[in-house]
Legacy VTK file of the C-alpha trace (Angstrom):
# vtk DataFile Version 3.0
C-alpha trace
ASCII
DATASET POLYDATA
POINTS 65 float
0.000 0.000 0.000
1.235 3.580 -0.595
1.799 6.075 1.625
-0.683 9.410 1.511
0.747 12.746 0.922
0.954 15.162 3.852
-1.925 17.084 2.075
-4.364 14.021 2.207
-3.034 13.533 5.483
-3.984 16.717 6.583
-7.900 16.648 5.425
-8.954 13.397 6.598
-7.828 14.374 10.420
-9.314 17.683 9.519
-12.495 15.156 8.813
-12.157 12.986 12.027
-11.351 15.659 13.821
-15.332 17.643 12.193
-16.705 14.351 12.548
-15.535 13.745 16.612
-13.742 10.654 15.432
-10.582 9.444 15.981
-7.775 9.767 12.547
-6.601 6.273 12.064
-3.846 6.158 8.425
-4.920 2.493 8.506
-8.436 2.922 7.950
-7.682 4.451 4.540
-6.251 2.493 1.066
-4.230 4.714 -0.500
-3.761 3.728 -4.551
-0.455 2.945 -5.754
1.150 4.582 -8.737
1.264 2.100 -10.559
-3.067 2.085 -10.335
-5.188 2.555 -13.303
-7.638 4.643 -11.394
-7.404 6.843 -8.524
-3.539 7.225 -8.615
-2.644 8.341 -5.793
-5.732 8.774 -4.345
-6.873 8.142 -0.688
-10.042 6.851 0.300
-12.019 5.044 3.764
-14.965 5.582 5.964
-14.203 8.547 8.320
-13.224 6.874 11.596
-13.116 3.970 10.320
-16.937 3.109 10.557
-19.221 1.919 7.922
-21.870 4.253 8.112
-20.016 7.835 8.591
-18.516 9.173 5.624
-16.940 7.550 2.982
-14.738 10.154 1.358
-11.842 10.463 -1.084
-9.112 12.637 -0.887
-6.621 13.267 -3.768
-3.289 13.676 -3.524
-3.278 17.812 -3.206
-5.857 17.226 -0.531
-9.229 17.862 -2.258
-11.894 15.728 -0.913
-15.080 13.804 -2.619
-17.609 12.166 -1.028
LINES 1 66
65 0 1 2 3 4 5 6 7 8 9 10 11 12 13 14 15 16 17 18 19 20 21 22 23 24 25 26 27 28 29 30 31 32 33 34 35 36 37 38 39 40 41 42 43 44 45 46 47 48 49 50 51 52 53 54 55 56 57 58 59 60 61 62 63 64
């Protein structure tokens, strides 16, 4: 799994933090590279729980849910 950029970084604890949930980096997949869609991108349920949020973040830190 890639890592996420400091930007996506940034907006999804920016998320947790709107959403009163705790940031968790594992709760996201992050898109290698090498994908053939969402390179780079980041994406999870906020907090981790199906349910909340499910949002997408690309790698300059613009999110899509």
């Amino acid at each position: 799994m890639s890592a996420m950029t400091p930007a996506q970084e940034e907006k999804l604890r920016f998320l947790c933090e709107r959403y009163n949930v705790e940031f968790d980096p594992a709760h996201y997949k992050v898109y290698p590279e090498t994908s053939s869609m969402m390179r780079g991108w980041a994406e999870g349920w906020i907090g981790g729980s199906e349910g909340t949020l499910y949002v997408g973040v690309d790698p300059e830190g613009r999110s899509h849910s």
